[in-house]
C-alpha positions in Angstrom: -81.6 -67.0 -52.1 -85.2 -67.4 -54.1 -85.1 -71.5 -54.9 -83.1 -73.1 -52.5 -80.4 -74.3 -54.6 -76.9 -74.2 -53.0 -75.0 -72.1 -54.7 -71.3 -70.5 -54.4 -70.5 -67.7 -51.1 -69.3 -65.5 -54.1 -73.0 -65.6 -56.2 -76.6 -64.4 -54.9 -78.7 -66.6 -57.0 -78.9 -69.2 -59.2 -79.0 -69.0 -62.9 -82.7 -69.9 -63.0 -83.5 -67.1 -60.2 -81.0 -64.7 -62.0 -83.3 -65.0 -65.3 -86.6 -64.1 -62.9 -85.2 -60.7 -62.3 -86.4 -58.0 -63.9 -83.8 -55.8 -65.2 -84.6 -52.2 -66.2 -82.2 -52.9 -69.8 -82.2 -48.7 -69.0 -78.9 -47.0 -71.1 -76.4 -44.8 -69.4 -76.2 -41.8 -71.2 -79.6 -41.8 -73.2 -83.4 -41.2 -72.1 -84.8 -44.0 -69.8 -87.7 -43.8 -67.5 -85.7 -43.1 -64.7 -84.4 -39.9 -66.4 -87.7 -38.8 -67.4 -88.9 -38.8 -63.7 -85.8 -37.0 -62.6 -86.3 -34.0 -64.9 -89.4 -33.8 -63.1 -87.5 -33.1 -59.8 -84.2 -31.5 -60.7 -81.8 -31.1 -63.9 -80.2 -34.4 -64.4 -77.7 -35.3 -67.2 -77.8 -39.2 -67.0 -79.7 -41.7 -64.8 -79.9 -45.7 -64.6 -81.7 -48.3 -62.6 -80.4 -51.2 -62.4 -84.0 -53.5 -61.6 -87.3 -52.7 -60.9 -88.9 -52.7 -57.7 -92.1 -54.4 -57.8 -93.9 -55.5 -55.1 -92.8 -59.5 -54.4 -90.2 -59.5 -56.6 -87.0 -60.9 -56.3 -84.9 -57.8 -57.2 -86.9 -56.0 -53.9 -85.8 -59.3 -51.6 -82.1 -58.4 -52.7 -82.1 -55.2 -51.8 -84.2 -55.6 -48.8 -81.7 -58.6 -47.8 -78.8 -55.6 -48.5 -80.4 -53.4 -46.1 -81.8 -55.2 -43.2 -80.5 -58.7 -43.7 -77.2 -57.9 -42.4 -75.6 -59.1 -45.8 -73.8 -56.1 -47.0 -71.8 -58.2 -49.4 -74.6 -58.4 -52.2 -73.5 -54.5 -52.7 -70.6 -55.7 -54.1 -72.8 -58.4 -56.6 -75.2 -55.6 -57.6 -72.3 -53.4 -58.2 -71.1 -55.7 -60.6 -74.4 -56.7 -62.4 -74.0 -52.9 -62.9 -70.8 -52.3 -64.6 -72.3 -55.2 -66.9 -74.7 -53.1 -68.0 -73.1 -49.4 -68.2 -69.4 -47.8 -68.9 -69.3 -44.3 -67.0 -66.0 -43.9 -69.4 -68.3 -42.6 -72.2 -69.6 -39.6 -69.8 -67.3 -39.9 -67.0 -68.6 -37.9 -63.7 -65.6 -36.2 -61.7 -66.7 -38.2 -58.6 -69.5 -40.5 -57.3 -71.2 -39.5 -53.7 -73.3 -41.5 -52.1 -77.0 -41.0 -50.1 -75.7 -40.4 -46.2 -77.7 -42.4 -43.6 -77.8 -40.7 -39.9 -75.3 -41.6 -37.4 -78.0 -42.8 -35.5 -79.4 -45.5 -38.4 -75.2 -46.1 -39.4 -74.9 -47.2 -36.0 -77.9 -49.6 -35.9 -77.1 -51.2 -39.2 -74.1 -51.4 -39.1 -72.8 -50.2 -42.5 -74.3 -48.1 -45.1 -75.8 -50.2 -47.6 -73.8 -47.9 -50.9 -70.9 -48.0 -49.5 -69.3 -51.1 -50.6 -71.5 -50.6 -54.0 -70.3 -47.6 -54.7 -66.8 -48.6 -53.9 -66.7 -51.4 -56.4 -68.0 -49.1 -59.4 -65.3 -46.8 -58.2 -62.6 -49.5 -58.4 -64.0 -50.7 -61.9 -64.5 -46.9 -63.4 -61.4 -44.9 -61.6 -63.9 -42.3 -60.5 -63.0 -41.1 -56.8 -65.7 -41.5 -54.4 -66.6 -39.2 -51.9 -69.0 -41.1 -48.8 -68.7 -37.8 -46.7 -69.7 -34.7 -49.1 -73.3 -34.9 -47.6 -74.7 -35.0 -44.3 -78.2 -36.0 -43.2 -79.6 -33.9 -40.5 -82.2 -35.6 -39.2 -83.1 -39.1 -38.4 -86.4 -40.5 -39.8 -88.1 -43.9 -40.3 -86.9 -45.6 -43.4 -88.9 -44.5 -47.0 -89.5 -48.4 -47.9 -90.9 -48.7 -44.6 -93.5 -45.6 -45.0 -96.4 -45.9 -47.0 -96.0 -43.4 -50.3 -98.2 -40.4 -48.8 -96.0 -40.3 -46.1 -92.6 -40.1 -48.4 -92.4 -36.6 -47.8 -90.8 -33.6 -46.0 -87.5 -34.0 -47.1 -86.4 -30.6 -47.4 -83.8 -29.6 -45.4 -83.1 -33.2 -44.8 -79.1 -33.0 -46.3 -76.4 -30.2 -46.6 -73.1 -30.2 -47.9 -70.0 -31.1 -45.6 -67.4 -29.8 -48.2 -67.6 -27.4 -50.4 -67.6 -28.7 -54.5 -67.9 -26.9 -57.7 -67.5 -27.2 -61.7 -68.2 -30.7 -61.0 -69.9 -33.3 -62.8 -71.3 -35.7 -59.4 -72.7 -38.8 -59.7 -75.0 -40.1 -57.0 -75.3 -42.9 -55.6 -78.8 -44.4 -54.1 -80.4 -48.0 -53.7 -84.0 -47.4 -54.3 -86.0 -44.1 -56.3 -89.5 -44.3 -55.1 -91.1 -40.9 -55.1 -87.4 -39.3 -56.2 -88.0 -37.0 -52.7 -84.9 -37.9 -51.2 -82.6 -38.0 -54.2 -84.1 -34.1 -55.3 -83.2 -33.9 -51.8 -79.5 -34.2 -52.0 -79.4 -33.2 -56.3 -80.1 -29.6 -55.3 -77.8 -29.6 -52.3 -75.4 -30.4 -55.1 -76.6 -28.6 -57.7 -77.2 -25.0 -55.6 -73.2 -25.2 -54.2 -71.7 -24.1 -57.3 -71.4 -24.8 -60.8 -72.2 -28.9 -60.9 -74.1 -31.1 -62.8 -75.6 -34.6 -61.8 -76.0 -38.1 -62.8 -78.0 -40.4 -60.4 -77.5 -44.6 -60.2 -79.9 -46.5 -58.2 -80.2 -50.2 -57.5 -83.7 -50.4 -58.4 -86.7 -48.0 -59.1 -90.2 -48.3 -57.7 
């Protein structure tokens, strides 16, 4: 992807480029930058990043090449570099739920960019996974796509499709930027009943 060496159908990069990403080495379970900037926003009881999201870097060309490269397949490798790096057994949520996109965006994509991500940590954990407990309810241009004074107004932007309570939810998202969306759809969660979150992102900004 990065060097031009050909490499497997089954690996992104190459072991050089693999060593050029920039890993956030946070720790499930224990305080991390992420976590600090979602206490901000909303209670949270665990969070993890899996790479940072510098500007020209590698690890924001995979996730951009995720999202609007039509290669939903590196969900699946990122969800593995993952489960390298955490165990949801030591403080296992009672489901993971992912970030809806409209039905407009779905349908121009293609596929939700967590999906497959979400499903692998599901097969690797044995936490169910719900893609339908949220619903966005209106359809606006991309966040990486906005400039950051314009990542805003997302209130009102989700609401719960089933009802959930007592529940320890873990949420699924590929990028925190400002953290607006993912406050978003904590407190959706987190105002429906007794429940606690967790949030997992591919990469932090």
């Amino acid at each position: 992807m990065e060097c031009g060496k050909i490499i497997s159908a089954d690996e992104l990069v190459c072991e050089l480029c693999f060593d050029q990403i920039n890993f956030t080495h946070h720790e499930f379970g224990k305080n991390n930058l992420l976590k600090e900037r979602c206490k901000l926003l909303f209670p949270v009881e665990n969070a993890f990043a899996l790479m940072q999201f510098e500007k020209e870097s590698l690890s924001r060309r995979i996730v951009h090449s995720l999202k609007y490269g039509n290669r939903e397949k590196v969900g699946k490798i990122l969800a593995n570099w993952t489960s390298d790096r955490i165990d949801l057994t030591k403080d296992k949520p009672d489901l993971i739920t992912t970030v809806p996109l409209h039905p407009k965006k779905l349908k121009e994509r293609g596929y939700n960019q967590l999906h497959l991500f979400a499903d692998t940590l599901q097969e690797k954990f044995k936490v169910p996974c719900n893609h339908e407990l949220l619903k966005r309810n209106s359809y606006k241009k991309a966040q990486a796509k906005k400039s950051k004074k314009d990542r805003t107004g997302t209130e009102n932007l989700f609401c719960l499709k089933e009802e959930i309570s007592n529940a320890q939810v873990l949420i699924i998202d590929d990028v925190f930027t400002t953290g607006n969306t993912m406050s978003s759809v904590a407190w959706e969660i987190l105002k429906a009943g007794n429940n606690k979150v967790s949030v997992l992102v591919m990469a932090m900004d």
